[in-house]
N, C-alpha and C positions, 0 to 999 in steps of 0.2 A: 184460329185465335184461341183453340183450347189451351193451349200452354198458360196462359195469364191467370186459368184458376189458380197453377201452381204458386204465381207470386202472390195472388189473391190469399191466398192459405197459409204463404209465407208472413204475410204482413200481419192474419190474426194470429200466429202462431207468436211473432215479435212483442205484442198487446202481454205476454205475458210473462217477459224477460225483460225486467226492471230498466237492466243496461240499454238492449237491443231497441229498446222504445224511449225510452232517453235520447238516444243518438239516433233514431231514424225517426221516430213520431216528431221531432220537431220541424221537419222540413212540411207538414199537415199545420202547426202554427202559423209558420212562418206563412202559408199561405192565406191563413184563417185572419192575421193581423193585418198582414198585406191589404185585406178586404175592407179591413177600417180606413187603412189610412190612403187608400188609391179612394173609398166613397167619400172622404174628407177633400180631399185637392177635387174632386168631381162639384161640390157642391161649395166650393170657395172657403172652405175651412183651411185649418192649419195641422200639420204635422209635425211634433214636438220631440217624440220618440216612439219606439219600440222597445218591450224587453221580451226576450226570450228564455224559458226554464228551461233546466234539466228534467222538471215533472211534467213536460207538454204541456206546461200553462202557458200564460202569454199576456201581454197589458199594451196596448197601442196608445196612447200619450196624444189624444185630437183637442182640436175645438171646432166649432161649430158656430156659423154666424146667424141659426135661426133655429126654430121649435124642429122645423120639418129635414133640415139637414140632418139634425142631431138624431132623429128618427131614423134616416137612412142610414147615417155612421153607425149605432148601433145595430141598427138589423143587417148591413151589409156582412158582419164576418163568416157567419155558416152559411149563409147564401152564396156567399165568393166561392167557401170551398167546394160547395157541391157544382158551383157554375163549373169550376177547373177540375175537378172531377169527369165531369162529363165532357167537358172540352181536350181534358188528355186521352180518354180511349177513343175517343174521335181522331184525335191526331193518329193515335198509333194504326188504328184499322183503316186508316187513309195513306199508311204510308208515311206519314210527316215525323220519326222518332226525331232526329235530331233537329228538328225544330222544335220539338219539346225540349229535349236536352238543353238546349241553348234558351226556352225558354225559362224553364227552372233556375238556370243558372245566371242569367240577368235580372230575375227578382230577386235573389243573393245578393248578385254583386249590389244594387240599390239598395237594397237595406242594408249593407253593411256602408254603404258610403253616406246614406241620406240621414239611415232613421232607428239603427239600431245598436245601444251604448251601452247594456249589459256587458257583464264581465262573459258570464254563458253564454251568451247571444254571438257576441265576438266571436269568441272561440269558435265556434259551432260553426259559424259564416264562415270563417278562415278555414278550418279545415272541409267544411263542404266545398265552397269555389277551387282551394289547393288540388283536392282531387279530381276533381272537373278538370280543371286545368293540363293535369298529370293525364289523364285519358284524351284530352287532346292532342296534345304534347308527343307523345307515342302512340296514336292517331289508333286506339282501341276500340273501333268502330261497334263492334260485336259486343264489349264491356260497357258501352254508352247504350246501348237497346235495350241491356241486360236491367241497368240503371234508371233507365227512364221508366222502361216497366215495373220495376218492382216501385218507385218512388210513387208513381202515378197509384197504383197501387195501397202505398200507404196513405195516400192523402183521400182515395175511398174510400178503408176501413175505417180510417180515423175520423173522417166526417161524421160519418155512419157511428161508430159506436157515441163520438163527443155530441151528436144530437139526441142520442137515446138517453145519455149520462144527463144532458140539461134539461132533457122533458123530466124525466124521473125526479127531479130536484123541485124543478118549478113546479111540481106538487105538493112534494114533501118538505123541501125549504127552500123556499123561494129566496132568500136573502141570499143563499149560496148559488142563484141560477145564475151567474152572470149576465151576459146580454139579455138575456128574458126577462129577467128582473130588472134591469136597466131601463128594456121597452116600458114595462111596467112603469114605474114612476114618470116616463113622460108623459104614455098616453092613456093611463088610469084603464090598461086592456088588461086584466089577470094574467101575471107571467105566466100560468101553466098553458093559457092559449097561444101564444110565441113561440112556449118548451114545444107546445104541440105541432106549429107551424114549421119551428125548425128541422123536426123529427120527420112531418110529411115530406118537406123537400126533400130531403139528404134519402129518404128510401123511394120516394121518386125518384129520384136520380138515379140510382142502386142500380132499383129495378129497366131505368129507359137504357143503363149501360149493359145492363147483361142479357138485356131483349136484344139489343139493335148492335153492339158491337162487339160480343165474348159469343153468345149460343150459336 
């Protein structure tokens, strides 16, 4: 499994080409949102929308029918990605790529059908699934492997760096932490212990994928 550092190093290398992370860091949103609004339907909430940027931001549109749902809707979206993080090189080092493949591309097609109404978001959908589609379609086996790895890949880095980015905040301005500051005003817990919490899992994870399924 040496090879996946190379996509590992491809995906930090993207973090610093405006374009290339625009158009690839959003499929790490798109899973980070996902994680709101799949803990919203888990907990008898509602799901209103998605939006997806070009700057790898992201806004999932929930409600919440209780103090403790609204707790997990918020804490669920870094938590989701690191979970799918670690659930992708699991797949790959088990043999399962194209059940990845097909899984990525069914949380697509779902948000593009259920929950996401952005003008970018669209686009972004449309052209991710179009492609998928086209690698099916002329049945480019070897280009699907190629893709699952390097995706799975970006949704590591980008958990990884977007937990460091919110820990660093929810020190220095917490009004800009998003979900950590969010936790914050529910459960009166100091957003920087959330920035903190989010930051241990997501290098948790890091560290249980490059123990147990890259070295």
């Amino acid at each position: 499994m040496d090879h996946l550092y190379l996509y590992i190093l491809a995906a930090v290398i993207i973090t610093f080409i405006p374009l290339l992370k625009s158009l690839f860091g959003t499929v790490h949103t798109l899973v980070h949102e996902s994680g709101h609004a799949i803990a919203s339907l888990l907990t008898s909430g509602k799901v209103y929308s998605i939006s997806l940027y070009r700057t790898t931001e992201g806004v999932a549109y929930t409600s919440s029918r209780s103090w403790v749902s609204s707790v997990i809707v918020t804490y669920a979206g870094y938590t989701f990605a690191s979970v799918v993080s670690v659930l992708s090189f699991y797949l790959i080092a088990e043999g399962h790529v194209l059940v990845l493949f097909y899984s990525f591309l069914g949380l697509a097609i779902i948000n593009l059908l259920l929950w996401v109404r952005n003008f970018y978001g669209v686009i972004w959908l449309l052209f991710f699934i179009g492609s998928c589609v086209l690698l099916m379609y002329f049945q480019l086996r070897l280009v699907k492997e190629i893709v699952v790895y390097f995706l799975s890949s970006i949704v590591l880095v980008h958990s990884l760096l977007a937990s460091i980015t919110i820990f660093l905040l929810s020190m220095s301005n917490r009004q800009n932490a998003g979900d950590a500051y969010g936790l914050q005003n529910l459960t009166y817990i100091p957003a920087f212990v959330w920035g903190f919490l989010f930051f241990f899992q997501s290098v948790s994870s890091a560290y249980y994928i490059f123990r147990f399924f890259i070295s």
